[in-house]
Structures are given as structure tokens and as C-alpha cells.
N, CA, C and O atoms as a Maestro MAE file, in Angstrom:
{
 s_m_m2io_version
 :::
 2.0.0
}

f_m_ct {
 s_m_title
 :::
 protein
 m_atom[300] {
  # First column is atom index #
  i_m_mmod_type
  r_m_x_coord
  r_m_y_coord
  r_m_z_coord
  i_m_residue_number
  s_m_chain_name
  s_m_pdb_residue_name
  s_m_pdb_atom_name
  i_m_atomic_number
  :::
  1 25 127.515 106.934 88.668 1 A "UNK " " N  " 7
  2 3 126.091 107.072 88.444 1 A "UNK " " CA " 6
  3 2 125.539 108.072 89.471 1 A "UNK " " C  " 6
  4 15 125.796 108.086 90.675 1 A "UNK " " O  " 8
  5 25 124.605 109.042 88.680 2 A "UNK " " N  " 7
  6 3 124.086 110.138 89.862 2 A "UNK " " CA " 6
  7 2 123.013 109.695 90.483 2 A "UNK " " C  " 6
  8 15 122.524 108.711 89.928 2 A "UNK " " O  " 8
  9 25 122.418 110.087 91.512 3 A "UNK " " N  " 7
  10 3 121.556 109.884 92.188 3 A "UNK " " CA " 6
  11 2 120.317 109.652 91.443 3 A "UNK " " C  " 6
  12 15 119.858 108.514 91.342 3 A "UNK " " O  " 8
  13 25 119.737 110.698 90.903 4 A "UNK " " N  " 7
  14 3 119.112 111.021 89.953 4 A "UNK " " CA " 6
  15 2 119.064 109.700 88.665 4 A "UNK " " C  " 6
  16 15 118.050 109.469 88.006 4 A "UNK " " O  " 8
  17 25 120.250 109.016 88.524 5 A "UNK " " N  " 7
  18 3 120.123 108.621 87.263 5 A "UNK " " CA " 6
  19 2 119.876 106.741 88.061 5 A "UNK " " C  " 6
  20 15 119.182 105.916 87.467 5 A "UNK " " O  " 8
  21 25 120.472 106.459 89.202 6 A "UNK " " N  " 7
  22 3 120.035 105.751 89.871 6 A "UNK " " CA " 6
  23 2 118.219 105.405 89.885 6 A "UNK " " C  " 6
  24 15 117.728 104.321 89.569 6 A "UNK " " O  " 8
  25 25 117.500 106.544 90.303 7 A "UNK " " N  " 7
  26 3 116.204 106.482 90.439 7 A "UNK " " CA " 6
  27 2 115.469 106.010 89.445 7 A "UNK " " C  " 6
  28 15 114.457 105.335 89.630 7 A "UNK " " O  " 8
  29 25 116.095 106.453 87.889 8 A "UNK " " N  " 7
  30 3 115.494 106.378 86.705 8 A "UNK " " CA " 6
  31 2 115.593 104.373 86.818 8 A "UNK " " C  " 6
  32 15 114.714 103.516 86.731 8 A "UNK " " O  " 8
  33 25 116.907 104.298 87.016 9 A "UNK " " N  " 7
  34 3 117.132 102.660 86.409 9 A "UNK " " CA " 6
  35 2 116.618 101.669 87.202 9 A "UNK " " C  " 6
  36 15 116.650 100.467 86.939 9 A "UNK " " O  " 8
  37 25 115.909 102.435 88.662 10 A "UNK " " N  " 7
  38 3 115.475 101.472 89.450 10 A "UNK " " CA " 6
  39 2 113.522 101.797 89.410 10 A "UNK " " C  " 6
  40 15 112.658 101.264 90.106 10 A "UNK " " O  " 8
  41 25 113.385 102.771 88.403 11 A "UNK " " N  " 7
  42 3 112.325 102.796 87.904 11 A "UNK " " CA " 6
  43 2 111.658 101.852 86.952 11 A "UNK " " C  " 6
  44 15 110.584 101.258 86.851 11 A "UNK " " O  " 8
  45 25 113.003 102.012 86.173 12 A "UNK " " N  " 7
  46 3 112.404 100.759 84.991 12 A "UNK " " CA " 6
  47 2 112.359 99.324 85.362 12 A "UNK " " C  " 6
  48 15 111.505 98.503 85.027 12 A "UNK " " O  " 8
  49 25 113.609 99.111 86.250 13 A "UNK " " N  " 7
  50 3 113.873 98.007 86.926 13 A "UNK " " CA " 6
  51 2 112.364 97.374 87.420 13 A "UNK " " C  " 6
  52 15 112.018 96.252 87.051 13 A "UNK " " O  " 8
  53 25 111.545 98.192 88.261 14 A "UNK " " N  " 7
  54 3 110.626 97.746 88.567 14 A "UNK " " CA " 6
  55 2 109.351 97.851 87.660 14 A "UNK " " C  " 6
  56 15 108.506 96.968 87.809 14 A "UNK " " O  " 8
  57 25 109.125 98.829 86.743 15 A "UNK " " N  " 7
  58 3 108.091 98.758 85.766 15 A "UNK " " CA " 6
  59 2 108.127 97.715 84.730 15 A "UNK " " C  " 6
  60 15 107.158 97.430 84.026 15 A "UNK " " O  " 8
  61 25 109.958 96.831 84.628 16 A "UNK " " N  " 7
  62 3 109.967 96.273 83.647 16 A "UNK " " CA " 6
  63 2 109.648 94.818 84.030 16 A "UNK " " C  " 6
  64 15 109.619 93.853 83.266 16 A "UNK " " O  " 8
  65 25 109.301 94.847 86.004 17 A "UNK " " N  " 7
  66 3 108.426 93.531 86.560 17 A "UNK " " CA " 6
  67 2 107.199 93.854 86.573 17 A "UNK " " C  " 6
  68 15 106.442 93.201 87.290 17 A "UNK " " O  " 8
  69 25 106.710 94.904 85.811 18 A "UNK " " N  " 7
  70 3 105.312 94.908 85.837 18 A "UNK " " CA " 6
  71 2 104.641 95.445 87.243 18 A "UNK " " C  " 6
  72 15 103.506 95.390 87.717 18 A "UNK " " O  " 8
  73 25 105.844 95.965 87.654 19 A "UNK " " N  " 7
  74 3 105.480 96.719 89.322 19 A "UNK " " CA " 6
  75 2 104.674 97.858 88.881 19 A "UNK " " C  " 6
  76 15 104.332 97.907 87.699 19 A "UNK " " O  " 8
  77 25 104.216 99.093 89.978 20 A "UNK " " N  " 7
  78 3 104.436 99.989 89.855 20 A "UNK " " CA " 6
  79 2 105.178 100.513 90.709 20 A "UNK " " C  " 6
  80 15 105.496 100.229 91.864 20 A "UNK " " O  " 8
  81 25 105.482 101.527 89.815 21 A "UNK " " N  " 7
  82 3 106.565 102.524 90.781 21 A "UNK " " CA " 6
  83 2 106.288 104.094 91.380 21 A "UNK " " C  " 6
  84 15 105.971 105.095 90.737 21 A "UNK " " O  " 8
  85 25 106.499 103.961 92.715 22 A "UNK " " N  " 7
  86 3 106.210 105.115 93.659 22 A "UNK " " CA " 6
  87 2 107.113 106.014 93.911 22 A "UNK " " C  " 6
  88 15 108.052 105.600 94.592 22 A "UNK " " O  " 8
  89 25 107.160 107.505 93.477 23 A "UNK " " N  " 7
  90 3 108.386 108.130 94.175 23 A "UNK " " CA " 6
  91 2 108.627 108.291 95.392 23 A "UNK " " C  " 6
  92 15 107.675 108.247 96.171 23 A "UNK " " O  " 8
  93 25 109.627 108.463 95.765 24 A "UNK " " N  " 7
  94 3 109.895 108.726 97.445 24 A "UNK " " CA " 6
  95 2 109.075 109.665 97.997 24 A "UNK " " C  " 6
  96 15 108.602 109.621 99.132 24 A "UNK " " O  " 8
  97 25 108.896 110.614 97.084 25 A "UNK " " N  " 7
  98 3 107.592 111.796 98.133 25 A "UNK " " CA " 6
  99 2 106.804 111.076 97.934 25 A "UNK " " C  " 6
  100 15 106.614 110.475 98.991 25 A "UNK " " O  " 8
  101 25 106.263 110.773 97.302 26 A "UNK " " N  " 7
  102 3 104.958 109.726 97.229 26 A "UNK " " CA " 6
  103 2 104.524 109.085 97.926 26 A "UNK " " C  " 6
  104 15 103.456 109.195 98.529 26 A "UNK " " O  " 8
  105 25 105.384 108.210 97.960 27 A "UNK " " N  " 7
  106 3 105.293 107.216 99.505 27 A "UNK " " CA " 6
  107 2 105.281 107.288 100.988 27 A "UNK " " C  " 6
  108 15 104.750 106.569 101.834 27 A "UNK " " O  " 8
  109 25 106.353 108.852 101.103 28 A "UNK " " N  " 7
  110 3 106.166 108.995 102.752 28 A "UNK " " CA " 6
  111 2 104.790 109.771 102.543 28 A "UNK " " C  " 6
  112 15 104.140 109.647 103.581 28 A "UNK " " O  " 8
  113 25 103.858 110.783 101.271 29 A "UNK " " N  " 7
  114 3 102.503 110.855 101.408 29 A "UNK " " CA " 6
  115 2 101.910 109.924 101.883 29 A "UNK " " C  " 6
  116 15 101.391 110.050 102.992 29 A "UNK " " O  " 8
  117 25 101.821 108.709 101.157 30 A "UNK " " N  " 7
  118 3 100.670 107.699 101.436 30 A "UNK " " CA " 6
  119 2 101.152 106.958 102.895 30 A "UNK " " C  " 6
  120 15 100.273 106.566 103.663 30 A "UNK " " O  " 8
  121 25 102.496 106.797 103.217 31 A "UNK " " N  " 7
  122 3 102.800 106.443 104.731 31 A "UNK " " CA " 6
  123 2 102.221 106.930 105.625 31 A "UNK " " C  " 6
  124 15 101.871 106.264 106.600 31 A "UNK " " O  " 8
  125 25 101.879 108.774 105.447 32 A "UNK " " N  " 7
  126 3 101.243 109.232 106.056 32 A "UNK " " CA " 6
  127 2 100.052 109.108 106.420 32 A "UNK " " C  " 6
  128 15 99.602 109.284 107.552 32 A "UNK " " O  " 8
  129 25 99.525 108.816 105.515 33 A "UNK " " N  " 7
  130 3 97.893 108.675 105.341 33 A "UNK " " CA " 6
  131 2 97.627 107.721 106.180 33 A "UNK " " C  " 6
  132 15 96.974 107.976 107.192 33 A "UNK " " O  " 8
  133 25 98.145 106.272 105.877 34 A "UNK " " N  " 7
  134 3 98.426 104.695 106.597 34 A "UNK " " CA " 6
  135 2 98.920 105.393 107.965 34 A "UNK " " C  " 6
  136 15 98.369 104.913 108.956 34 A "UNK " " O  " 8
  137 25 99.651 106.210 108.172 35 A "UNK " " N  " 7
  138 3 99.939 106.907 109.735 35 A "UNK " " CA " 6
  139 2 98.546 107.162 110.069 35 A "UNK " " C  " 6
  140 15 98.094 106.474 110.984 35 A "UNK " " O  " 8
  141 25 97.966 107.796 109.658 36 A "UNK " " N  " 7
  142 3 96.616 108.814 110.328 36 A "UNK " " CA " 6
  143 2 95.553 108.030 110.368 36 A "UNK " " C  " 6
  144 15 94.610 108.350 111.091 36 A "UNK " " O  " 8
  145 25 95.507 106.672 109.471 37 A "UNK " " N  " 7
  146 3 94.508 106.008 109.626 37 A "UNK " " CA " 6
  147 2 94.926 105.044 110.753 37 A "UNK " " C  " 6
  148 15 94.002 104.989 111.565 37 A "UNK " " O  " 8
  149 25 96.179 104.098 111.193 38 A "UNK " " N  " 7
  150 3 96.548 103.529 112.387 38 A "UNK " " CA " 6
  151 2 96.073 104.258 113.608 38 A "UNK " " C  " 6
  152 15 95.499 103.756 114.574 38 A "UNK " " O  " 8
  153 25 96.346 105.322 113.454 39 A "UNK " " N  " 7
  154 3 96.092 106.311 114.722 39 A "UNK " " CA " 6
  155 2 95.198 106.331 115.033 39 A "UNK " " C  " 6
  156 15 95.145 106.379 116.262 39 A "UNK " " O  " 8
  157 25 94.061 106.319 114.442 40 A "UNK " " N  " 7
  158 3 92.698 106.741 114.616 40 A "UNK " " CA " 6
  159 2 92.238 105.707 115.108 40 A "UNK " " C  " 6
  160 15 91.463 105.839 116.055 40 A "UNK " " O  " 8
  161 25 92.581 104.302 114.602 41 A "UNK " " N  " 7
  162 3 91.848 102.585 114.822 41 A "UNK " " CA " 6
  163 2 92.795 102.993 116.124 41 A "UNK " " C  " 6
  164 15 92.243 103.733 116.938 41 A "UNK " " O  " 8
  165 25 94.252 102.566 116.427 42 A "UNK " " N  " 7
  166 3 94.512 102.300 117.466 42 A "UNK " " CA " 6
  167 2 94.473 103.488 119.003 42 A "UNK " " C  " 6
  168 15 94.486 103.152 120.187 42 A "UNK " " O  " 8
  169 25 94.441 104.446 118.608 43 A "UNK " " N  " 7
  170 3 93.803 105.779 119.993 43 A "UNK " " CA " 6
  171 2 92.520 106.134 119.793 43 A "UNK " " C  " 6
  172 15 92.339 107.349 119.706 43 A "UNK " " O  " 8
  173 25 91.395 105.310 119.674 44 A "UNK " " N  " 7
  174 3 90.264 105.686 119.579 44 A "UNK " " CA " 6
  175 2 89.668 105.632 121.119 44 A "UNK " " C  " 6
  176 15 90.096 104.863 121.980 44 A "UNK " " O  " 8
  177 25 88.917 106.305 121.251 45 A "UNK " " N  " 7
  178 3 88.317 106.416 122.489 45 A "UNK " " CA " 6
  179 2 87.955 105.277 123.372 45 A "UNK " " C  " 6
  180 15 88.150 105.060 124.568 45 A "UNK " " O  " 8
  181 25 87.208 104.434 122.163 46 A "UNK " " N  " 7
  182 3 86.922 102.712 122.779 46 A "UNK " " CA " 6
  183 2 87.780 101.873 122.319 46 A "UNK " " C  " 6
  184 15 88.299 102.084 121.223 46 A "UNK " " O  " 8
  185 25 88.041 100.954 122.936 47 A "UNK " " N  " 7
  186 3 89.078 99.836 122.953 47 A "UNK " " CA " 6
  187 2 88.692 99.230 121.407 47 A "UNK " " C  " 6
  188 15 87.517 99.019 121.106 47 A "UNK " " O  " 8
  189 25 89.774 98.983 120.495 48 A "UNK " " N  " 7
  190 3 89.601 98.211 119.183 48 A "UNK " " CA " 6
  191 2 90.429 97.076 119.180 48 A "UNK " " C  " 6
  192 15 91.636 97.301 119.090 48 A "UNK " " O  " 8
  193 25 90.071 95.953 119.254 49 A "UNK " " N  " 7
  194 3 91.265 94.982 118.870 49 A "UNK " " CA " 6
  195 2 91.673 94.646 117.922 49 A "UNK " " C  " 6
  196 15 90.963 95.172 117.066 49 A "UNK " " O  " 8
  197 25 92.638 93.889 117.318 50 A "UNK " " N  " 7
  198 3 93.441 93.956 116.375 50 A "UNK " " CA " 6
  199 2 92.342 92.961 115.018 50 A "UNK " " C  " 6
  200 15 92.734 92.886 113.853 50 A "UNK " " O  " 8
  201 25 90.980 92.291 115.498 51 A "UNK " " N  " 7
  202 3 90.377 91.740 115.120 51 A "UNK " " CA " 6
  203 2 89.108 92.494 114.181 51 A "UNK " " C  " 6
  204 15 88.585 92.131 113.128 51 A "UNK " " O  " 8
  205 25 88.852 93.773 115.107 52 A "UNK " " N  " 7
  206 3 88.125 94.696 114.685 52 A "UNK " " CA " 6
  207 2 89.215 95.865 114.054 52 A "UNK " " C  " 6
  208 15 88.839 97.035 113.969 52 A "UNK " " O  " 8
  209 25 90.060 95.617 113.788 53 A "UNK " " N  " 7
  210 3 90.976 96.652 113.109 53 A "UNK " " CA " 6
  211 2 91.071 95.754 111.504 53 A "UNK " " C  " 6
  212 15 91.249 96.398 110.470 53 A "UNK " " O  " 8
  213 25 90.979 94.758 111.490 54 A "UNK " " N  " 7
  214 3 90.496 93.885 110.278 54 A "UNK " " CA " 6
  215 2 89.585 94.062 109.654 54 A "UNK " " C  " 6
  216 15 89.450 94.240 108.444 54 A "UNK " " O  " 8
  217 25 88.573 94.004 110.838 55 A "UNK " " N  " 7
  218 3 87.278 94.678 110.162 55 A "UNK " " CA " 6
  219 2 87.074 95.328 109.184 55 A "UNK " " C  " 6
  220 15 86.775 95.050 108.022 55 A "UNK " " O  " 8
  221 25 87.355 96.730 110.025 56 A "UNK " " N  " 7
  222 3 87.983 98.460 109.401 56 A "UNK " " CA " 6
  223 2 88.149 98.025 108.239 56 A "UNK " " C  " 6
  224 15 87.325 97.979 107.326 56 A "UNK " " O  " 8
  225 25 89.838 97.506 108.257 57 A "UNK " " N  " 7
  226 3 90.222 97.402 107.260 57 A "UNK " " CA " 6
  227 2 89.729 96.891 106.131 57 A "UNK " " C  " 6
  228 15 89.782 97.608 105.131 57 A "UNK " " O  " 8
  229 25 89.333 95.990 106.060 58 A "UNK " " N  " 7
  230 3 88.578 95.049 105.097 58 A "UNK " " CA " 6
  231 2 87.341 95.908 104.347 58 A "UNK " " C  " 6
  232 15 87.170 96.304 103.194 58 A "UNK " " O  " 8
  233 25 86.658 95.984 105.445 59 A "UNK " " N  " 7
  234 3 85.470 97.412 104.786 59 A "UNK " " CA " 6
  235 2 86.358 98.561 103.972 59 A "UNK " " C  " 6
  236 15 85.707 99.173 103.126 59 A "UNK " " O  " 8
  237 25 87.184 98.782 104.056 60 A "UNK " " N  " 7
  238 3 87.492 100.053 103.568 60 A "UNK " " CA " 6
  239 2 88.221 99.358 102.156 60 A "UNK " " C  " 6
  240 15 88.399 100.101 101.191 60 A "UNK " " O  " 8
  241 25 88.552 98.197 102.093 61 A "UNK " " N  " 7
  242 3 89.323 97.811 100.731 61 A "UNK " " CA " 6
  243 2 87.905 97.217 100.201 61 A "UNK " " C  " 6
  244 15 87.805 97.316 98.978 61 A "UNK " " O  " 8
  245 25 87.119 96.799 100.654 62 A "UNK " " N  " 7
  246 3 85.403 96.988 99.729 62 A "UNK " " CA " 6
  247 2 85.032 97.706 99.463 62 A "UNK " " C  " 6
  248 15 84.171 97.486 98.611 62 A "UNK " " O  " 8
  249 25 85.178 98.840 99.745 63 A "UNK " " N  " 7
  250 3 84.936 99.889 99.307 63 A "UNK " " CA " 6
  251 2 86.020 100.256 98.489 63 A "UNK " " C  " 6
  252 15 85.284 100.677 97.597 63 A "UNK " " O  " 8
  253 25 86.818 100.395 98.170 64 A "UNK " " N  " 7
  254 3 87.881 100.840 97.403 64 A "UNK " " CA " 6
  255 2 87.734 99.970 95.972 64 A "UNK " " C  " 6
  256 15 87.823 100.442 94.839 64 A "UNK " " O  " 8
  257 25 87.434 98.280 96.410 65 A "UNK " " N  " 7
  258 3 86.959 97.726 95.377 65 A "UNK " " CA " 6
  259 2 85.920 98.162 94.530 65 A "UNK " " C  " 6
  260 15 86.049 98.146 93.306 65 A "UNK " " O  " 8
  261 25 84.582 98.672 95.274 66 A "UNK " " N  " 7
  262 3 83.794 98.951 94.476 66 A "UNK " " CA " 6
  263 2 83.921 99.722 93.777 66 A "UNK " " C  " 6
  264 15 83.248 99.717 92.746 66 A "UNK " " O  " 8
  265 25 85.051 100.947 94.097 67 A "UNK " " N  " 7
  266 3 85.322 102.300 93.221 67 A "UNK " " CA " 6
  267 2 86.215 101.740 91.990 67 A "UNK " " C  " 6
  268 15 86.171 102.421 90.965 67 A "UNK " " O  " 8
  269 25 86.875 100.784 91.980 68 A "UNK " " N  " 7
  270 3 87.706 100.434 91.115 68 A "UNK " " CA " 6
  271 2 86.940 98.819 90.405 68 A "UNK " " C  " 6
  272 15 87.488 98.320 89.422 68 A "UNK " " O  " 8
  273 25 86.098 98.366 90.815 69 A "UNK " " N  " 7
  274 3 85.355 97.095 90.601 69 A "UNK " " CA " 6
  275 2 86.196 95.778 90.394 69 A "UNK " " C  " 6
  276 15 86.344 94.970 89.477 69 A "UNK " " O  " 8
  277 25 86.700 95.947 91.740 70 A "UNK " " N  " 7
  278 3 87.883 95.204 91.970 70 A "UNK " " CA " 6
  279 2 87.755 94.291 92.949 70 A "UNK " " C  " 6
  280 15 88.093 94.906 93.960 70 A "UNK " " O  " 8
  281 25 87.400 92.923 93.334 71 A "UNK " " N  " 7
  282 3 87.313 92.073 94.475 71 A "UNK " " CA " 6
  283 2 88.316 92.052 94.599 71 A "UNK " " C  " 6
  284 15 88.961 91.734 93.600 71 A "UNK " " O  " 8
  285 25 89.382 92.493 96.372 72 A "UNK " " N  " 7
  286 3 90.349 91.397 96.945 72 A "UNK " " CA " 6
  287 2 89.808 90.888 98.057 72 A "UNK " " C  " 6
  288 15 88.841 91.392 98.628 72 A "UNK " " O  " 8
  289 25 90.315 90.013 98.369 73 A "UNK " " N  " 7
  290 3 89.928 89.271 99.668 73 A "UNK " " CA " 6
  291 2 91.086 90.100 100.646 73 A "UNK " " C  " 6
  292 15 92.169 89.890 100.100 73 A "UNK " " O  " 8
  293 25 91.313 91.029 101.973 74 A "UNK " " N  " 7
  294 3 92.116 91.255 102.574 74 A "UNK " " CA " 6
  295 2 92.401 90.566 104.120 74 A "UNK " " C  " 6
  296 15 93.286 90.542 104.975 74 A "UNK " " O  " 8
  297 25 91.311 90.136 103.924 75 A "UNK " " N  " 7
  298 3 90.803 89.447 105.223 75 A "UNK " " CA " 6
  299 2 91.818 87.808 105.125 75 A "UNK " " C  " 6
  300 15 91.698 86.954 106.004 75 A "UNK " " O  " 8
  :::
 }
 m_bond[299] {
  # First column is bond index #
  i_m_from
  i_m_to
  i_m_order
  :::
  1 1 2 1
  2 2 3 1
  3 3 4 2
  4 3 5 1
  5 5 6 1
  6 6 7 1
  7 7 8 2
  8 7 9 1
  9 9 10 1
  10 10 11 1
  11 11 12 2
  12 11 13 1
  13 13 14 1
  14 14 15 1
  15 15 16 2
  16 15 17 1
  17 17 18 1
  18 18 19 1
  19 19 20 2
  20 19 21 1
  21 21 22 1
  22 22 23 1
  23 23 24 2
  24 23 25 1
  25 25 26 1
  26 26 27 1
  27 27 28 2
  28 27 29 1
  29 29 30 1
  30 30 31 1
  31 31 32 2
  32 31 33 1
  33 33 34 1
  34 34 35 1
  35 35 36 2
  36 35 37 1
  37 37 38 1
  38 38 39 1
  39 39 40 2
  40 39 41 1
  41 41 42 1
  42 42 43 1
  43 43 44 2
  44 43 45 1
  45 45 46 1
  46 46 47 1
  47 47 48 2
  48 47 49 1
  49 49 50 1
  50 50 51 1
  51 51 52 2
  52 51 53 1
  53 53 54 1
  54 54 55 1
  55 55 56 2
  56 55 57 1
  57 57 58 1
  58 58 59 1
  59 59 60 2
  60 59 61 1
  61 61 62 1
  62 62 63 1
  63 63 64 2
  64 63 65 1
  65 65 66 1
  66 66 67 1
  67 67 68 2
  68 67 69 1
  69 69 70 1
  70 70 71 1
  71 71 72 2
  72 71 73 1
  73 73 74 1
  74 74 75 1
  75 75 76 2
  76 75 77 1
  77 77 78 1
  78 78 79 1
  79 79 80 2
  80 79 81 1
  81 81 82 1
  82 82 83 1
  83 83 84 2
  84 83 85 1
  85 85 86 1
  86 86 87 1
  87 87 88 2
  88 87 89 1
  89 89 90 1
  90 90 91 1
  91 91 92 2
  92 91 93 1
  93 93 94 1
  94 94 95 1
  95 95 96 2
  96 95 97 1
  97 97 98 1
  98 98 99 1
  99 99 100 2
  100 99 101 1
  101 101 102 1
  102 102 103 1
  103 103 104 2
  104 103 105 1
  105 105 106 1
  106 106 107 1
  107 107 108 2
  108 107 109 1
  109 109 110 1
  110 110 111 1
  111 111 112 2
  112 111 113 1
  113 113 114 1
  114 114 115 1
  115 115 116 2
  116 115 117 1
  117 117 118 1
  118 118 119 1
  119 119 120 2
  120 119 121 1
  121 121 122 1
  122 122 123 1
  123 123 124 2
  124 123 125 1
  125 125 126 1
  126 126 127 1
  127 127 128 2
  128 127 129 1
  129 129 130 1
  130 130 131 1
  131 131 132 2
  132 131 133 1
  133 133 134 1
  134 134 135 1
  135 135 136 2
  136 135 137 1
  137 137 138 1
  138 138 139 1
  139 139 140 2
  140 139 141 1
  141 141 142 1
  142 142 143 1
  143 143 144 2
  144 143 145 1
  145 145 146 1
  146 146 147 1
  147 147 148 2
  148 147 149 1
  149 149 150 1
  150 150 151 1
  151 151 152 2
  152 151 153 1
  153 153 154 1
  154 154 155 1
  155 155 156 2
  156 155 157 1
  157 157 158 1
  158 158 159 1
  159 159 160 2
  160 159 161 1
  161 161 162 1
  162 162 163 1
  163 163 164 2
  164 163 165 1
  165 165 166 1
  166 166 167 1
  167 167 168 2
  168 167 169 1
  169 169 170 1
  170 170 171 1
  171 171 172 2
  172 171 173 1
  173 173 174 1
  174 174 175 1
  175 175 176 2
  176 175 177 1
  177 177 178 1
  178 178 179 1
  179 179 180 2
  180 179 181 1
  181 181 182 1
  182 182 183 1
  183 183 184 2
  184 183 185 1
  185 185 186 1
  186 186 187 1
  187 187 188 2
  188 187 189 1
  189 189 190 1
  190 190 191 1
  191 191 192 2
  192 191 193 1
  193 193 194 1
  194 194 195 1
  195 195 196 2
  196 195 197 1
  197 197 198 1
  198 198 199 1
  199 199 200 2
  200 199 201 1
  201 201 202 1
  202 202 203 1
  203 203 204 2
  204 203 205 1
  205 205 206 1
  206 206 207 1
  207 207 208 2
  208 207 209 1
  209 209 210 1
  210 210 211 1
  211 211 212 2
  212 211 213 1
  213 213 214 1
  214 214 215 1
  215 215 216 2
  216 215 217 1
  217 217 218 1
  218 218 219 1
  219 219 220 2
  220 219 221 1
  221 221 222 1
  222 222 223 1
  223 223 224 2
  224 223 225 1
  225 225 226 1
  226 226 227 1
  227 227 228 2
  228 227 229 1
  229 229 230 1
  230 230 231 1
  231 231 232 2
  232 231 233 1
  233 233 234 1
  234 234 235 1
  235 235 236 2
  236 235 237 1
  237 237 238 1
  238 238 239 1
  239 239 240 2
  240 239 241 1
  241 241 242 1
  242 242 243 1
  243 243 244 2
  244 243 245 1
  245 245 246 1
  246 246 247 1
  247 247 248 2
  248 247 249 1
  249 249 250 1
  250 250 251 1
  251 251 252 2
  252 251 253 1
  253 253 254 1
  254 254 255 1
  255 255 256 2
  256 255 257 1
  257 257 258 1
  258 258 259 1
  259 259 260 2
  260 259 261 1
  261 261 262 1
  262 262 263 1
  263 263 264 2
  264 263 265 1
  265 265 266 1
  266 266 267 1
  267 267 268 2
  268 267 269 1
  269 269 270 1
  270 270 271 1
  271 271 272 2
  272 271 273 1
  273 273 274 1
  274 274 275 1
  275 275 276 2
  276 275 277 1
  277 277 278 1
  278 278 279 1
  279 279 280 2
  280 279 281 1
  281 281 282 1
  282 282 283 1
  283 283 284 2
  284 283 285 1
  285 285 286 1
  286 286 287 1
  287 287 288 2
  288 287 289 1
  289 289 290 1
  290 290 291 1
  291 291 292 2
  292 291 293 1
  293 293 294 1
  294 294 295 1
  295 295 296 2
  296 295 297 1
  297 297 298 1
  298 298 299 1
  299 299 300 2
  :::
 }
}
């Protein structure tokens, strides 16, 4: 089995749990992103604790909800 043909069957594999599926560039994109946003909460000028990094977070998946009109609770 080629590499290539690997990817396909572990595509379906997971679409056929009703996942979705991310390609590998894909993911180290959005890793990145999740990189640049850690960075920013944790080297910010003023001290953030891991309590107010919840915060952040939480606000920003309300907001994401509202774009998609989606309640999660992340908190």
C-alpha cells in the first residue's frame, strides 16, 4: 500500500465515524495558528494565568459560536 493510498483509507476510515478529516498541511496550519495564539496569552506583557487564559479562550469560542450559531460550553 502507497503512502498516498494509505491517506485515502484513513480518510474514509474517519469520515465513515462521522469525523472530519484534516490533511496534514492543514493541521500543522491550524497548529500554527493555536501556536501564535498560546504565545500571545502566555508572553504577554502582563502576567495571565492559566484562569484568565480560559477566559480568552472561552470568549473567543463565543464568538466563533455566534458566527456559526453554535453554543459550546468550553469552560
Amino acid at each position: 500500500m502507497t503512502p498516498a493510498e494509505r491517506m485515502a483509507a484513513e480518510r474514509n476510515r474517519i469520515e465513515k465515524n462521522g469525523d472530519i478529516y484534516i490533511t496534514p498541511c492543514r493541521m500543522a496550519r491550524l497548529m500554527d495558528a493555536a501556536s501564535k495564539i498560546m504565545n500571545t496569552m502566555v508572553k504577554a506583557d502582563t502576567n495571565i494565568c492559566y484562569e484568565e487564559c480560559n477566559i480568552i479562550l472561552a470568549l473567543v469560542a463565543a464568538g466563533i459560536g455566534c458566527l456559526t450559531d453554535e453554543e459550546e460550553d468550553f469552560t
